[in-house]
C-alpha positions in Angstrom: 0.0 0.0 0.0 2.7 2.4 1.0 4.7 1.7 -2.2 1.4 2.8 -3.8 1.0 6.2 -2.6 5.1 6.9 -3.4 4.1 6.3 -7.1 1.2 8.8 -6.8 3.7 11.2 -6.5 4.2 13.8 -9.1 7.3 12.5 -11.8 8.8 15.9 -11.5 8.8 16.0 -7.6 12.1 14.0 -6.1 11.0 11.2 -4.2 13.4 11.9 -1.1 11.8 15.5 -1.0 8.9 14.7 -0.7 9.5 12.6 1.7 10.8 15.0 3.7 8.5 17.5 3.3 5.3 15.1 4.5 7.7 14.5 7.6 8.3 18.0 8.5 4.6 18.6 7.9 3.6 15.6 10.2 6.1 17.5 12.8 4.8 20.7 12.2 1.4 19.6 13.0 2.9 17.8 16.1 4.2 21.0 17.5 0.9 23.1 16.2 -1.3 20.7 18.3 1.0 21.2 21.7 0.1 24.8 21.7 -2.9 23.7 23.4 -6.3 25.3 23.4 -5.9 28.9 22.7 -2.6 28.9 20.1 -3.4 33.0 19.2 -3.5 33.8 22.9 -0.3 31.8 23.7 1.0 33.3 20.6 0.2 37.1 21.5 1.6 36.3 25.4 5.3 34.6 24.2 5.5 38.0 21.5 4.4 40.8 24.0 6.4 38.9 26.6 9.6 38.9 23.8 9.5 42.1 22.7 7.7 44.1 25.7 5.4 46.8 24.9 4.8 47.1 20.9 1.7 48.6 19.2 -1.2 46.6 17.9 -0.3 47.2 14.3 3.3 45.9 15.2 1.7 42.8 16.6 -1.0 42.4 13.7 1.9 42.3 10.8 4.0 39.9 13.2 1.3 37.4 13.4 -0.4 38.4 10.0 -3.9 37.6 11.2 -6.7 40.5 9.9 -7.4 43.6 12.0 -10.6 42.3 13.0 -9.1 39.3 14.9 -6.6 40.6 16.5 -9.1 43.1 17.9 -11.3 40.6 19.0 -8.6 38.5 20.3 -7.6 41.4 22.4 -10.5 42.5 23.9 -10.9 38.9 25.1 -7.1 38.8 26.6 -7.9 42.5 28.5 -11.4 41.3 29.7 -9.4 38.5 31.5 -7.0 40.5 33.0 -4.2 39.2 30.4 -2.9 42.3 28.6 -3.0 46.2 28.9 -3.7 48.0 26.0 -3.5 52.0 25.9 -2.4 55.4 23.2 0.8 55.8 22.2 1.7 59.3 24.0 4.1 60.1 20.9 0.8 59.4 18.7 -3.0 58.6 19.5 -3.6 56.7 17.1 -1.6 53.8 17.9 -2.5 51.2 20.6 0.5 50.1 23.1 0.0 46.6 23.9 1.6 44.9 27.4 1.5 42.3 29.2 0.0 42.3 32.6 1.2 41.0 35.9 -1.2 38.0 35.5 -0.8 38.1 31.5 3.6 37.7 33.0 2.7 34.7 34.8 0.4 33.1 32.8 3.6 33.4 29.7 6.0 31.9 32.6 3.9 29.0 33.2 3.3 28.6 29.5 7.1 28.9 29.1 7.9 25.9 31.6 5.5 23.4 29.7 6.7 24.6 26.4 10.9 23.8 27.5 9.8 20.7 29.3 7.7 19.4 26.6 10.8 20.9 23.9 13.4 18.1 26.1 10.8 15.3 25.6 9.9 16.4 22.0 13.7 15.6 21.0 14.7 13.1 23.8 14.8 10.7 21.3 18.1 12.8 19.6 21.4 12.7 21.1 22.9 16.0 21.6 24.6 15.7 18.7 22.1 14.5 16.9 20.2 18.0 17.9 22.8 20.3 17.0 23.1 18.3 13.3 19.7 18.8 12.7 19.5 22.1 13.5 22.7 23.5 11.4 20.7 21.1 8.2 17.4 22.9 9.3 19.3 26.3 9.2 21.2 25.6 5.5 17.6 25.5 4.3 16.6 28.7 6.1 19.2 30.7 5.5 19.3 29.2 1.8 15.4 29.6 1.1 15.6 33.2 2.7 18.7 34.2 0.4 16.4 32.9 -2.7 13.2 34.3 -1.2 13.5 36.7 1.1 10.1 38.2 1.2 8.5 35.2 2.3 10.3 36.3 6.0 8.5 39.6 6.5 9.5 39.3 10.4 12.6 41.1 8.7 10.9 44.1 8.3 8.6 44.0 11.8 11.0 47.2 12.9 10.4 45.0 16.2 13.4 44.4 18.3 14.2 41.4 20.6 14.6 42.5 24.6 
């Protein structure tokens, strides 16, 4: 059965690629499903807490959702105490976004699970073994992004890491 499917694969698509593509897709989805219930919220909590207080357009282009969304998604995470959100004194008509003190701990406890489910996630690798696949996982960023290199807008966020 398997060695059907491999031959429904298209004569001008290396075999080994695509291969490796459905397996970093199956991974992908792996590490998609571990965000848990609310992956936007989590999302919005690890960037606020990464690069502190940014506006909401800064934080709508960074995780390239519509306006709309984010809005909504924000007015959820203030109702529950999660974020801060108020004018930019150098110009009114941008919104600062924050964390909060319980928005903080809710990203540290977040945080924990994440690292201790990251060292069971590649348990299986030696330390070796992790640092090899991440310098081959990095030849194909830093190669794709030399070839394409609008397809990384977080290059132009104007966001800096704290």
């Amino acid at each position: 059965m398997k060695e059907e499917k491999e031959k429904d694969v298209h004569p001008c698509i290396d075999e080994q690629a695509h291969r490796l593509i459905h397996e970093i897709r199956m991974y992908a989805g792996i590490l998609n499903d571990r965000r848990g219930q609310r992956p936007a919220q989590n999302r919005v909590l690890f960037l606020l807490h990464r690069y502190g207080a940014i506006t909401q357009k800064q934080l709508q282009q960074h995780m390239q959702i519509q306006q709309g969304s984010l809005s909504e998604l924000l007015g959820k995470m203030e109702a529950s105490g999660l974020i801060t959100r108020s004018r930019d004194p150098k110009d009114k008509r941008q919104v600062i976004l924050q964390l909060s003190e319980k928005g903080i701990a809710v990203e540290h406890a977040n945080h924990d699970q994440v690292m201790a489910e990251n060292n069971e996630m590649f348990s299986v690798l030696s330390k070796q073994e992790q640092k090899e696949l991440e310098r081959m996982l990095n030849a194909l960023i830093t190669d794709w992004k030399e070839k394409h290199p609008d397809a990384f807008p977080e290059d132009h966020w104007q966001m800096k890491k704290r």
